[in-house]
PDB file with one MODEL, atoms N, CA, C and O in Angstrom:
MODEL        1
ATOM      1  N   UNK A   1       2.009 -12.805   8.778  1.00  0.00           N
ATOM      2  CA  UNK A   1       0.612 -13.044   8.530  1.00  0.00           C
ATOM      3  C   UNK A   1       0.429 -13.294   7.025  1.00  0.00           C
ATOM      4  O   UNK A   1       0.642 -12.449   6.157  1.00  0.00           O
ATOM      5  N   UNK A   2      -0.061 -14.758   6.783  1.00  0.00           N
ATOM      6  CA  UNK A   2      -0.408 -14.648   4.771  1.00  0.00           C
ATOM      7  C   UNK A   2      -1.665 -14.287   5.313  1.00  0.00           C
ATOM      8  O   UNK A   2      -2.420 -14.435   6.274  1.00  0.00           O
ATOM      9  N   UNK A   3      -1.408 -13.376   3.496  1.00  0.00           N
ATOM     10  CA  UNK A   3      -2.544 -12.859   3.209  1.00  0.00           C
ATOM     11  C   UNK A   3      -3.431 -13.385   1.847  1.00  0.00           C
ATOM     12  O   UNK A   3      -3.203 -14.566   1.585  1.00  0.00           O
ATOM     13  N   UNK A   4      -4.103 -12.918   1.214  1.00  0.00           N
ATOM     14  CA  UNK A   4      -4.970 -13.427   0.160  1.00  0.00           C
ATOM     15  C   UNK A   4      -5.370 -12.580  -0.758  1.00  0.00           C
ATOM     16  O   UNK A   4      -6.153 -11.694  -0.417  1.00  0.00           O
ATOM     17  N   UNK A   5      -4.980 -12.657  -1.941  1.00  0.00           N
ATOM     18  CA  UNK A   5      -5.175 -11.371  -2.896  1.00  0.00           C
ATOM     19  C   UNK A   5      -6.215 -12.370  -3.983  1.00  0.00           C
ATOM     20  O   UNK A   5      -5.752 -13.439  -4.380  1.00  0.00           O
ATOM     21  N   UNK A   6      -7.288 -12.041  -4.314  1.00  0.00           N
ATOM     22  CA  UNK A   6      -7.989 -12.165  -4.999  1.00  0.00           C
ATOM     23  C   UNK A   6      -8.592 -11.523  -7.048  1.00  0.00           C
ATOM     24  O   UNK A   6      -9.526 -11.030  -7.681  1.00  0.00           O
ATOM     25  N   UNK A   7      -7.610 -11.892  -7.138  1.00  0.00           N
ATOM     26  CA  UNK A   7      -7.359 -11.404  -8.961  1.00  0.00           C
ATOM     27  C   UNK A   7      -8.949 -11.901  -9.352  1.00  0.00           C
ATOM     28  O   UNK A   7      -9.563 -12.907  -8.998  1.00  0.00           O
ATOM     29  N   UNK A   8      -9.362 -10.726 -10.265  1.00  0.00           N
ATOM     30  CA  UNK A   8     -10.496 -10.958 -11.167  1.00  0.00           C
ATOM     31  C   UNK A   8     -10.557 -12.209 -11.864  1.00  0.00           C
ATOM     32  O   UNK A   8      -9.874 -12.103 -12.883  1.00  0.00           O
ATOM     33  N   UNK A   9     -11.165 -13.553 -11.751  1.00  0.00           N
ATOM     34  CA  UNK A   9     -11.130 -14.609 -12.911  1.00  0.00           C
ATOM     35  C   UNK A   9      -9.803 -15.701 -12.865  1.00  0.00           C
ATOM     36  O   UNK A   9      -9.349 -16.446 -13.733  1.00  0.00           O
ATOM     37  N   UNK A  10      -9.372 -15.429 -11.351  1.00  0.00           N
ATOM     38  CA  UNK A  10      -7.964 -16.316 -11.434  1.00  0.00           C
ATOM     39  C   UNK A  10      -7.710 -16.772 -10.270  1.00  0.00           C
ATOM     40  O   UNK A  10      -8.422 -16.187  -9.454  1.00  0.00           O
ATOM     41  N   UNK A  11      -7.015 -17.564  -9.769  1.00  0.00           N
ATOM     42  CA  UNK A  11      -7.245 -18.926  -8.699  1.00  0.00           C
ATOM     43  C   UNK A  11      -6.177 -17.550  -7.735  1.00  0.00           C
ATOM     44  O   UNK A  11      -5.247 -16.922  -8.242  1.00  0.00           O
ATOM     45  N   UNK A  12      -6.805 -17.367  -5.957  1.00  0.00           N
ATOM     46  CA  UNK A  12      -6.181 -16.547  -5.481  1.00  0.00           C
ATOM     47  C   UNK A  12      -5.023 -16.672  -4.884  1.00  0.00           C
ATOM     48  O   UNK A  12      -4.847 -17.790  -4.401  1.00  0.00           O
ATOM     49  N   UNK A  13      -4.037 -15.804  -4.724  1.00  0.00           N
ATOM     50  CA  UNK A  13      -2.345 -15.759  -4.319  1.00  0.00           C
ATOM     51  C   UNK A  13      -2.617 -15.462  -3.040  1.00  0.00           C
ATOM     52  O   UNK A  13      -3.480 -14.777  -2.491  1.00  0.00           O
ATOM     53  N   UNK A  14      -1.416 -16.325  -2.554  1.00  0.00           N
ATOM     54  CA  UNK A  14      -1.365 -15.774  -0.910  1.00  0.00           C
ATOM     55  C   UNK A  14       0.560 -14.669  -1.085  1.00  0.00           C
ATOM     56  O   UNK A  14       1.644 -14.474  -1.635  1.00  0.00           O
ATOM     57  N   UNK A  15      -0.273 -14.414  -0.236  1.00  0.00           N
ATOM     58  CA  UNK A  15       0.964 -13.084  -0.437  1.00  0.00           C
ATOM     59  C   UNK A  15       1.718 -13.145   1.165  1.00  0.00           C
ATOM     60  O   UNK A  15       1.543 -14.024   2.009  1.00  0.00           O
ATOM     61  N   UNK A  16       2.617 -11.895   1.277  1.00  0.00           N
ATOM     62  CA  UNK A  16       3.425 -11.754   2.891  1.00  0.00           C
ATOM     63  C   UNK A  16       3.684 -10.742   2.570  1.00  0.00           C
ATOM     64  O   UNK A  16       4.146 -10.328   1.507  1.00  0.00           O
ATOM     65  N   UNK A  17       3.251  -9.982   3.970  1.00  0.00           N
ATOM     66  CA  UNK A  17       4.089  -8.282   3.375  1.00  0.00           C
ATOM     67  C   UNK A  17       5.414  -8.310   4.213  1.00  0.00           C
ATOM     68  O   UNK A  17       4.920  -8.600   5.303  1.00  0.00           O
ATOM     69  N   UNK A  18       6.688  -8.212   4.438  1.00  0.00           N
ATOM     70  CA  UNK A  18       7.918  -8.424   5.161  1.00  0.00           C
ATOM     71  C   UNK A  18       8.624  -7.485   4.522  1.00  0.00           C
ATOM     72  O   UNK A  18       9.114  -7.443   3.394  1.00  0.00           O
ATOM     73  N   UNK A  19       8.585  -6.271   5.984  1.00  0.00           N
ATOM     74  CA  UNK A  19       9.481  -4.515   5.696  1.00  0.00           C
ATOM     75  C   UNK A  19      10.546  -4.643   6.393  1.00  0.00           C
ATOM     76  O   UNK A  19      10.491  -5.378   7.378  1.00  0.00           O
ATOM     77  N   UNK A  20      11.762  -3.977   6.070  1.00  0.00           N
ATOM     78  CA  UNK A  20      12.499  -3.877   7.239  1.00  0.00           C
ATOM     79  C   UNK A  20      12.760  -2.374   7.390  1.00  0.00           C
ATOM     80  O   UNK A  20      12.798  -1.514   6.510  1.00  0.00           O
ATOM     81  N   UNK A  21      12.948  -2.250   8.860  1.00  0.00           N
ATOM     82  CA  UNK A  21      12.304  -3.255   9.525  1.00  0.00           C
ATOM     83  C   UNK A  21      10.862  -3.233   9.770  1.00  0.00           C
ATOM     84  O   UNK A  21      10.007  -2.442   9.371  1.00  0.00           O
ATOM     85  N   UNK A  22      10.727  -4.815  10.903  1.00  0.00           N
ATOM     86  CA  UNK A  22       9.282  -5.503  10.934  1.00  0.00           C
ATOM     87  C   UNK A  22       8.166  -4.451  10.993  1.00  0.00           C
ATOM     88  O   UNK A  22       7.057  -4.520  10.463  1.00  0.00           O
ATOM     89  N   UNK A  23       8.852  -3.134  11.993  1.00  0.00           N
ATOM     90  CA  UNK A  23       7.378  -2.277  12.831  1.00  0.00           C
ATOM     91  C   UNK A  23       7.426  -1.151  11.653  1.00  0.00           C
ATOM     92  O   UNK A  23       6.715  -0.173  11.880  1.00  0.00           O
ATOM     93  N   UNK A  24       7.996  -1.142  10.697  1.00  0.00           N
ATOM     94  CA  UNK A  24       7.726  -0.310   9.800  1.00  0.00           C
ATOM     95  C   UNK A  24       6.384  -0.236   9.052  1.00  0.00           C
ATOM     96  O   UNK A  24       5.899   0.703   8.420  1.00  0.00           O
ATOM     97  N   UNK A  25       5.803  -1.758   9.344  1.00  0.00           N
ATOM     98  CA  UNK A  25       4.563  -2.021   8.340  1.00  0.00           C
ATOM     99  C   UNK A  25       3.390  -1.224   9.246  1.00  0.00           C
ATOM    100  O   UNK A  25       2.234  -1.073   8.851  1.00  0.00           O
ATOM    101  N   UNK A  26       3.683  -0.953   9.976  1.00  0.00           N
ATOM    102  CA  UNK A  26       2.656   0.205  11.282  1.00  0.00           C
ATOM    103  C   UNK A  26       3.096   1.452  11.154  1.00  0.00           C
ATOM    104  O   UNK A  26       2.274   2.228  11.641  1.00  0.00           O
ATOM    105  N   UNK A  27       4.063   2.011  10.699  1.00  0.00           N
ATOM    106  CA  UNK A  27       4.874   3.513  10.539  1.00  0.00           C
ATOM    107  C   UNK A  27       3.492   4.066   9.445  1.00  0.00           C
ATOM    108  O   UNK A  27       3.151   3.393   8.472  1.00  0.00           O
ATOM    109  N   UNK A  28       3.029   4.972   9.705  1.00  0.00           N
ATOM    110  CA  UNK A  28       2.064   6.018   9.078  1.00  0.00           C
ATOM    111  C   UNK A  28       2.686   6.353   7.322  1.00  0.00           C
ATOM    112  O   UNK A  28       2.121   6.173   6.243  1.00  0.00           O
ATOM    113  N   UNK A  29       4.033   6.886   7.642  1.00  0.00           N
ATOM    114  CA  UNK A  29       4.683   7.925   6.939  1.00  0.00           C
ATOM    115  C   UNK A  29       6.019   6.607   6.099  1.00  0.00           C
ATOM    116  O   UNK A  29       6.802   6.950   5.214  1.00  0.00           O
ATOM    117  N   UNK A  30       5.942   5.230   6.658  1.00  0.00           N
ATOM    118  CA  UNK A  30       6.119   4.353   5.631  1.00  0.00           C
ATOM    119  C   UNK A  30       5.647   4.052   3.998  1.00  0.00           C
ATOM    120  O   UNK A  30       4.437   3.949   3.798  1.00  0.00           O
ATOM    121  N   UNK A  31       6.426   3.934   3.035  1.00  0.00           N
ATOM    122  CA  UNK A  31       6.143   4.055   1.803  1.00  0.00           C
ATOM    123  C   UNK A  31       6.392   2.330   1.804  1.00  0.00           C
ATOM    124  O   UNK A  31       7.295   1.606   2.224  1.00  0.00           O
ATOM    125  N   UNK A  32       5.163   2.107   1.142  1.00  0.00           N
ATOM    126  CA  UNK A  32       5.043   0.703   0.841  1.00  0.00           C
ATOM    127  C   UNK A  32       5.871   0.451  -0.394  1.00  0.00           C
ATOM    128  O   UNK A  32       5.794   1.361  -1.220  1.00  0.00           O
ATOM    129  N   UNK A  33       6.805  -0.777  -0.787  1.00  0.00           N
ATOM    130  CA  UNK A  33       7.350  -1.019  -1.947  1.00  0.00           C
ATOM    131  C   UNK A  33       7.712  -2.599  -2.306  1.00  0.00           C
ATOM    132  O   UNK A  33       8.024  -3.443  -1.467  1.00  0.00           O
ATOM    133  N   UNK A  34       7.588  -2.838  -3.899  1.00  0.00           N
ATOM    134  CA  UNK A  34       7.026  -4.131  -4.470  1.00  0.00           C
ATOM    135  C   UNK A  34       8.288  -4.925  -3.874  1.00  0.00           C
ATOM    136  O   UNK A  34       8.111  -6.056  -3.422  1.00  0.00           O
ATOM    137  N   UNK A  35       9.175  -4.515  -3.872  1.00  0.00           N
ATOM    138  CA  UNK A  35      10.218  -5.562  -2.598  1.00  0.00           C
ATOM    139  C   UNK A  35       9.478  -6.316  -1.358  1.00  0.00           C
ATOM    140  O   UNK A  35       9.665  -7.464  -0.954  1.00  0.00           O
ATOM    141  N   UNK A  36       8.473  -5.202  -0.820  1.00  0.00           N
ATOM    142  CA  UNK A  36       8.125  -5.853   0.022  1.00  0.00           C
ATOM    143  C   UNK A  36       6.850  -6.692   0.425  1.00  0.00           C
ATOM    144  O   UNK A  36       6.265  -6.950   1.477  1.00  0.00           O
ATOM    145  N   UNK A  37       6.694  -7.000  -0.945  1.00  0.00           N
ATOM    146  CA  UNK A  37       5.262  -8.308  -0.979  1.00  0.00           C
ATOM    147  C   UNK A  37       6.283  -9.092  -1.362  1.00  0.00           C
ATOM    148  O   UNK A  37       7.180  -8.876  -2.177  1.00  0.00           O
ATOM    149  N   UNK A  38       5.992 -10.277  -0.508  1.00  0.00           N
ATOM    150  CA  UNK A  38       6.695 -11.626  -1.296  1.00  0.00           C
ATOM    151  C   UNK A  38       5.411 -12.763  -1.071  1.00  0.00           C
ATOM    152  O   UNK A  38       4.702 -13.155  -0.143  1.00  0.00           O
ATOM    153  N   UNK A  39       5.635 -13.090  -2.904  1.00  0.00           N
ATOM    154  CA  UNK A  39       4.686 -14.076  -3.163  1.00  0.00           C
ATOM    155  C   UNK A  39       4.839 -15.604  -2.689  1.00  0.00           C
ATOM    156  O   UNK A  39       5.803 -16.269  -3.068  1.00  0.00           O
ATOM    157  N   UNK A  40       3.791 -16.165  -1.794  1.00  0.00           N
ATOM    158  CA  UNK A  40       3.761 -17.498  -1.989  1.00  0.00           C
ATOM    159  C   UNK A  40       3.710 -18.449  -2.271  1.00  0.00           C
ATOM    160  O   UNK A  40       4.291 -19.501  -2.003  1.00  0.00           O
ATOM    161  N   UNK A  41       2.553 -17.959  -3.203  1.00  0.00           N
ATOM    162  CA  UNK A  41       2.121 -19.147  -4.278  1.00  0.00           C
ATOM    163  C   UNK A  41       3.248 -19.201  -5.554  1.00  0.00           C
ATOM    164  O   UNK A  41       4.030 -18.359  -5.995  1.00  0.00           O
ATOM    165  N   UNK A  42       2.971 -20.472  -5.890  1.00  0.00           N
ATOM    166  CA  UNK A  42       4.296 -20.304  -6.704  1.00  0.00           C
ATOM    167  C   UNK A  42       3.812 -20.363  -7.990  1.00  0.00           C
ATOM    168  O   UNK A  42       3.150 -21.217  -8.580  1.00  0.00           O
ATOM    169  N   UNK A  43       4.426 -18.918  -8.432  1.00  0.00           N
ATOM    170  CA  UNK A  43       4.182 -18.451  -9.911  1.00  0.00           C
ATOM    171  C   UNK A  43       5.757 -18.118 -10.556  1.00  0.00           C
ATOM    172  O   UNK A  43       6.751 -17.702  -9.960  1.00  0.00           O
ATOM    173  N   UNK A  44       5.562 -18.497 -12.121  1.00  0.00           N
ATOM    174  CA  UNK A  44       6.861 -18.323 -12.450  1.00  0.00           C
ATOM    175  C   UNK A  44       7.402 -16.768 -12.101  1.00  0.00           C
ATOM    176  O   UNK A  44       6.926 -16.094 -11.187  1.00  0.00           O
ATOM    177  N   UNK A  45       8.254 -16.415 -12.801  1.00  0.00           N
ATOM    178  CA  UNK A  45       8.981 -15.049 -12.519  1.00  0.00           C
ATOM    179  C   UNK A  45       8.445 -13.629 -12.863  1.00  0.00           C
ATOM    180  O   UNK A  45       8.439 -12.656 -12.109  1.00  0.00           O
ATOM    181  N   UNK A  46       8.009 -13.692 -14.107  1.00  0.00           N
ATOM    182  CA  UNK A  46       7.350 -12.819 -14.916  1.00  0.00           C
ATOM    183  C   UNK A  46       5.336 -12.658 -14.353  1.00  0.00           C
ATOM    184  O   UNK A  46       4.702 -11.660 -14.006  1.00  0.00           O
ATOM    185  N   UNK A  47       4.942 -13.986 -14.486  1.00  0.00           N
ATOM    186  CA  UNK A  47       3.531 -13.820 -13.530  1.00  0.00           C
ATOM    187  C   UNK A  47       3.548 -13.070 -11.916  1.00  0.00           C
ATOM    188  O   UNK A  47       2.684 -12.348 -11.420  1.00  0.00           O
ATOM    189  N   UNK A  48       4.635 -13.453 -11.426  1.00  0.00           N
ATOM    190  CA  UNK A  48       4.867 -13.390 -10.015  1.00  0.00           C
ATOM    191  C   UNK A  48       5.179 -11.329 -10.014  1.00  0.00           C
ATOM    192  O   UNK A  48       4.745 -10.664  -9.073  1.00  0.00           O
ATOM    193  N   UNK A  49       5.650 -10.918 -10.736  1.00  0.00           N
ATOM    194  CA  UNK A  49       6.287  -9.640 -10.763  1.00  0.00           C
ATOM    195  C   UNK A  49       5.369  -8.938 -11.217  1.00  0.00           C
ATOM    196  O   UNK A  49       5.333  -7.775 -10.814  1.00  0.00           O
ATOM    197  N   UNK A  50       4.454  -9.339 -12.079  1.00  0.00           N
ATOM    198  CA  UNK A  50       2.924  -8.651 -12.571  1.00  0.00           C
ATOM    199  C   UNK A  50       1.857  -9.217 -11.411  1.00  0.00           C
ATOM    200  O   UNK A  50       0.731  -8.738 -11.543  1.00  0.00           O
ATOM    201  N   UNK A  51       1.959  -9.823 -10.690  1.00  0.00           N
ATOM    202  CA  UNK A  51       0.680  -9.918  -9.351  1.00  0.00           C
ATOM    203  C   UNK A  51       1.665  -8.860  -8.193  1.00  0.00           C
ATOM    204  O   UNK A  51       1.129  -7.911  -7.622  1.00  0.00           O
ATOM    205  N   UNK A  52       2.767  -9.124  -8.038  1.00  0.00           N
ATOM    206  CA  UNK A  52       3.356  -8.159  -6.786  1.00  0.00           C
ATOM    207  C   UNK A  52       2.828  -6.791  -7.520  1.00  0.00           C
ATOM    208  O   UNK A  52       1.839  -6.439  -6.878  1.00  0.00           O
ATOM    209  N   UNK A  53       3.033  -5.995  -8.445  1.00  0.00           N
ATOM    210  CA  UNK A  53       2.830  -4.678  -8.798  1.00  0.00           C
ATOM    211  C   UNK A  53       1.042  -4.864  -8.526  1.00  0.00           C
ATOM    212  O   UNK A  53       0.581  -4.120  -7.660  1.00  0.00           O
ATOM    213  N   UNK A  54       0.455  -5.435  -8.948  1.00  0.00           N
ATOM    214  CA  UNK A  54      -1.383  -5.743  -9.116  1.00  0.00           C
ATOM    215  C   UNK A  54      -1.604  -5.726  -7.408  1.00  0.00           C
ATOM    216  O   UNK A  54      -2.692  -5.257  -7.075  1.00  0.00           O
ATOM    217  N   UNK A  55      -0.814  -6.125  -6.413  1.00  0.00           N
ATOM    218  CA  UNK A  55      -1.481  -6.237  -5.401  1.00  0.00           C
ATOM    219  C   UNK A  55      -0.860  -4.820  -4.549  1.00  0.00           C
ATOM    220  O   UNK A  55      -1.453  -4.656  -3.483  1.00  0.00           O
ATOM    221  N   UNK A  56       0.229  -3.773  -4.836  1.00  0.00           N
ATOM    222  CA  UNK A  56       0.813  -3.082  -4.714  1.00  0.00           C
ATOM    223  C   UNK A  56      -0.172  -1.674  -4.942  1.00  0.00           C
ATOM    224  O   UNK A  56      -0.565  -0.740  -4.244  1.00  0.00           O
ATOM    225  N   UNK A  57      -0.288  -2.052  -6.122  1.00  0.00           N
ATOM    226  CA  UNK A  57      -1.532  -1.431  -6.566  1.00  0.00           C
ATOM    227  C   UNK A  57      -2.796  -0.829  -5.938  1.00  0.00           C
ATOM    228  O   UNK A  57      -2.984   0.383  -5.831  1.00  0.00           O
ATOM    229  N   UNK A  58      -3.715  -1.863  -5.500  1.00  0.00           N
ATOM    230  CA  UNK A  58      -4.535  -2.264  -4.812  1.00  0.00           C
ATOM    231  C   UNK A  58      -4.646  -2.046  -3.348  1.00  0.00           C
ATOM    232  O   UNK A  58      -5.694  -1.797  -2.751  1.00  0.00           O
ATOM    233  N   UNK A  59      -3.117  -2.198  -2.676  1.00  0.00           N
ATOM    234  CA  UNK A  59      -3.235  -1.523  -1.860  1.00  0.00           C
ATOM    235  C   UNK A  59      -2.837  -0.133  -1.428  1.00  0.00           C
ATOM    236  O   UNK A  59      -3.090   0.434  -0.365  1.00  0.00           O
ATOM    237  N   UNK A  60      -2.350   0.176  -2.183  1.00  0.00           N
ATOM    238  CA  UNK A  60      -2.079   1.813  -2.379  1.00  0.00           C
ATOM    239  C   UNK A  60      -3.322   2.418  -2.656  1.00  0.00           C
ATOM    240  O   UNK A  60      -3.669   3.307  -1.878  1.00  0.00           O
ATOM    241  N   UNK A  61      -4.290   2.048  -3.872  1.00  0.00           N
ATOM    242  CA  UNK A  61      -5.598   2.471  -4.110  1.00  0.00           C
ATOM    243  C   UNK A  61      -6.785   2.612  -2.944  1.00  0.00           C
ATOM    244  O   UNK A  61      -7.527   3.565  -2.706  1.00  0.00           O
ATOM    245  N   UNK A  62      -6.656   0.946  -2.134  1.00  0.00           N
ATOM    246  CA  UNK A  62      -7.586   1.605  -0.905  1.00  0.00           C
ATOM    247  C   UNK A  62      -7.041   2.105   0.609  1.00  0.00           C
ATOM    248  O   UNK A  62      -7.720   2.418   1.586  1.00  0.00           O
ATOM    249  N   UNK A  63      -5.451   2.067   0.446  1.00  0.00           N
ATOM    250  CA  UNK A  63      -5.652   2.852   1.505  1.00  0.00           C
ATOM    251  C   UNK A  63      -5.451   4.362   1.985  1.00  0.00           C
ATOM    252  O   UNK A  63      -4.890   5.101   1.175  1.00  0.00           O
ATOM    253  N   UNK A  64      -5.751   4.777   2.920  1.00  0.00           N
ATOM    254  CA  UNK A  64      -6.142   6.061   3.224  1.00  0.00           C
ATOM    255  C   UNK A  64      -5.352   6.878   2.995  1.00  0.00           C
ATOM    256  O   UNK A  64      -4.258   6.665   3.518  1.00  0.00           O
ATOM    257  N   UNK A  65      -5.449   7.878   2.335  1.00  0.00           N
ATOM    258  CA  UNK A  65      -3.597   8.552   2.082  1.00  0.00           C
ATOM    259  C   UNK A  65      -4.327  10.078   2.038  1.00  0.00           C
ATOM    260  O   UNK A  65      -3.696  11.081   1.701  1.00  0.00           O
ATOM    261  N   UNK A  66      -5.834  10.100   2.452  1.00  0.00           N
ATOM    262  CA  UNK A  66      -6.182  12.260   2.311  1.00  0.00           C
ATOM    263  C   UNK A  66      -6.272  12.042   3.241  1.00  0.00           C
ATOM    264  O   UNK A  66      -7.146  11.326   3.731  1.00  0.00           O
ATOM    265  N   UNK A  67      -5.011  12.830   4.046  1.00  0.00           N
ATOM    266  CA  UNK A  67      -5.139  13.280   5.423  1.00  0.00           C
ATOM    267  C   UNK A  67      -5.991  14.853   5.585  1.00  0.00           C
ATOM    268  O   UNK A  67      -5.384  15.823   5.133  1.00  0.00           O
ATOM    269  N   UNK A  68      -7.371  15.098   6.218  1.00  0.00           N
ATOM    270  CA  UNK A  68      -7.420  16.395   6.125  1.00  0.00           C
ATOM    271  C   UNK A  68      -6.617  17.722   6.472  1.00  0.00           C
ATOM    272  O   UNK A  68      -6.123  17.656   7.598  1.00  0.00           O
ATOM    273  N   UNK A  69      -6.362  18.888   5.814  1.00  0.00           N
ATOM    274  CA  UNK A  69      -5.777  19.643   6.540  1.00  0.00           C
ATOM    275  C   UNK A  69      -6.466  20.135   7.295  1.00  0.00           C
ATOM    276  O   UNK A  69      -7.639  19.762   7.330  1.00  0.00           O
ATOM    277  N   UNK A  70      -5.939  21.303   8.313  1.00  0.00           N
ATOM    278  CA  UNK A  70      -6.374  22.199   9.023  1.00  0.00           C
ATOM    279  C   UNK A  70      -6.460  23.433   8.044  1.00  0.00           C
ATOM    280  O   UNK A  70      -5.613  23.677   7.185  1.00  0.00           O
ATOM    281  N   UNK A  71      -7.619  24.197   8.292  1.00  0.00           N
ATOM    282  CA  UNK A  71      -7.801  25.239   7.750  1.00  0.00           C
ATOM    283  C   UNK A  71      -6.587  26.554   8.277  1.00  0.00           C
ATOM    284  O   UNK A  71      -5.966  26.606   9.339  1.00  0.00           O
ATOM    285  N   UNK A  72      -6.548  27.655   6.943  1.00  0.00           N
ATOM    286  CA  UNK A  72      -5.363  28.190   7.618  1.00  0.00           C
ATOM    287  C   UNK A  72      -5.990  29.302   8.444  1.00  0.00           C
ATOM    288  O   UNK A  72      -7.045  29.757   8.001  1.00  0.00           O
ATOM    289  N   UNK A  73      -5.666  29.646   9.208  1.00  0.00           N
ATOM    290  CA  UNK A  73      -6.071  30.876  10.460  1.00  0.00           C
ATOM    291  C   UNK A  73      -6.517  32.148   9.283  1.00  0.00           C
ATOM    292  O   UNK A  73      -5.734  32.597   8.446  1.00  0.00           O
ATOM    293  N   UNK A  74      -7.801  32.537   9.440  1.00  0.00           N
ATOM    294  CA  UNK A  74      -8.518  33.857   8.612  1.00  0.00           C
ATOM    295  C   UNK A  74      -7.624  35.085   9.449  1.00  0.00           C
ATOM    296  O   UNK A  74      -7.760  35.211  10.666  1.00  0.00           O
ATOM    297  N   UNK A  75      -6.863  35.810   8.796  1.00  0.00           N
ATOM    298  CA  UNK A  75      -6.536  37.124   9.066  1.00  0.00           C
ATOM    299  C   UNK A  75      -7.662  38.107   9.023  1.00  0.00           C
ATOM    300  O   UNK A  75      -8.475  38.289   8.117  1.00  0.00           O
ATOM    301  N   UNK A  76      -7.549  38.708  10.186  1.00  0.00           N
ATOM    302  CA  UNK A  76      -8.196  39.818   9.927  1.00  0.00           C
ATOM    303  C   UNK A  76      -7.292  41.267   9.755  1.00  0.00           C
ATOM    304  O   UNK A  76      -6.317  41.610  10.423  1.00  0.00           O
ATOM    305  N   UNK A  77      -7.841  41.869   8.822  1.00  0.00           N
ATOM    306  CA  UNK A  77      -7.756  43.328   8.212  1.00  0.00           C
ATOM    307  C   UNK A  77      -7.974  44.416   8.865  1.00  0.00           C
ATOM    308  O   UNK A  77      -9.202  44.351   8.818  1.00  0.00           O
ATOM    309  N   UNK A  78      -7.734  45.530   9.536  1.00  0.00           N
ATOM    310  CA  UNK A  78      -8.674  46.675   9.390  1.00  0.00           C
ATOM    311  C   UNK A  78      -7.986  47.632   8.176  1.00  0.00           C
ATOM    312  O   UNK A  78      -6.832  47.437   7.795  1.00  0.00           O
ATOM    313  N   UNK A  79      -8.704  48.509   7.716  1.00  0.00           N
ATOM    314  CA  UNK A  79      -8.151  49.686   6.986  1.00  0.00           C
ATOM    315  C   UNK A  79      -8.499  50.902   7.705  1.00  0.00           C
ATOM    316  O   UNK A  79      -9.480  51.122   8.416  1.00  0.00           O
ATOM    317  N   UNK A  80      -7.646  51.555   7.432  1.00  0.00           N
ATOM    318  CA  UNK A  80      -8.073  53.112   8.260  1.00  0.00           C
ATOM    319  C   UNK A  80      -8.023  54.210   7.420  1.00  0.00           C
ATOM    320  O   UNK A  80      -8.291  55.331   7.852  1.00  0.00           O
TER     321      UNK A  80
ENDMDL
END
């Protein structure tokens, strides 16, 4: 699936996210990494390696990563 990353003030990149493996990109407890954006648009080497980290970024920032806990079980006490 390309995707479309939209930089502040700059013409937008289409991107690909490609994990191995494929069903990893659905794994919860998968750690996303800049290996695995590959850019489409064609930017030299150095631009291309500063938009993969920028869109890496970005998506680490919005996605969901506070899982709530469960509260821990209240002990109860007596004293005698």
């Amino acid at each position: 699936m390309i995707m479309l990353y939209y930089p502040k003030g700059k013409v937008p990149v289409k991107y690909n996210i490609v994990t191995d493996p494929p069903e990893a990109l659905y794994w919860e407890t998968y750690q996303l990494k800049k290996s695995d954006i590959k850019i489409l648009t064609k930017l030299d080497r150095t631009s291309a390696a500063k938009m993969r980290d920028e869109i890496l970024n970005d998506i680490l920032k919005t996605e969901k990563t506070d899982v709530p806990k469960k509260p821990a079980p209240r002990r109860v006490t007596t004293k005698r």
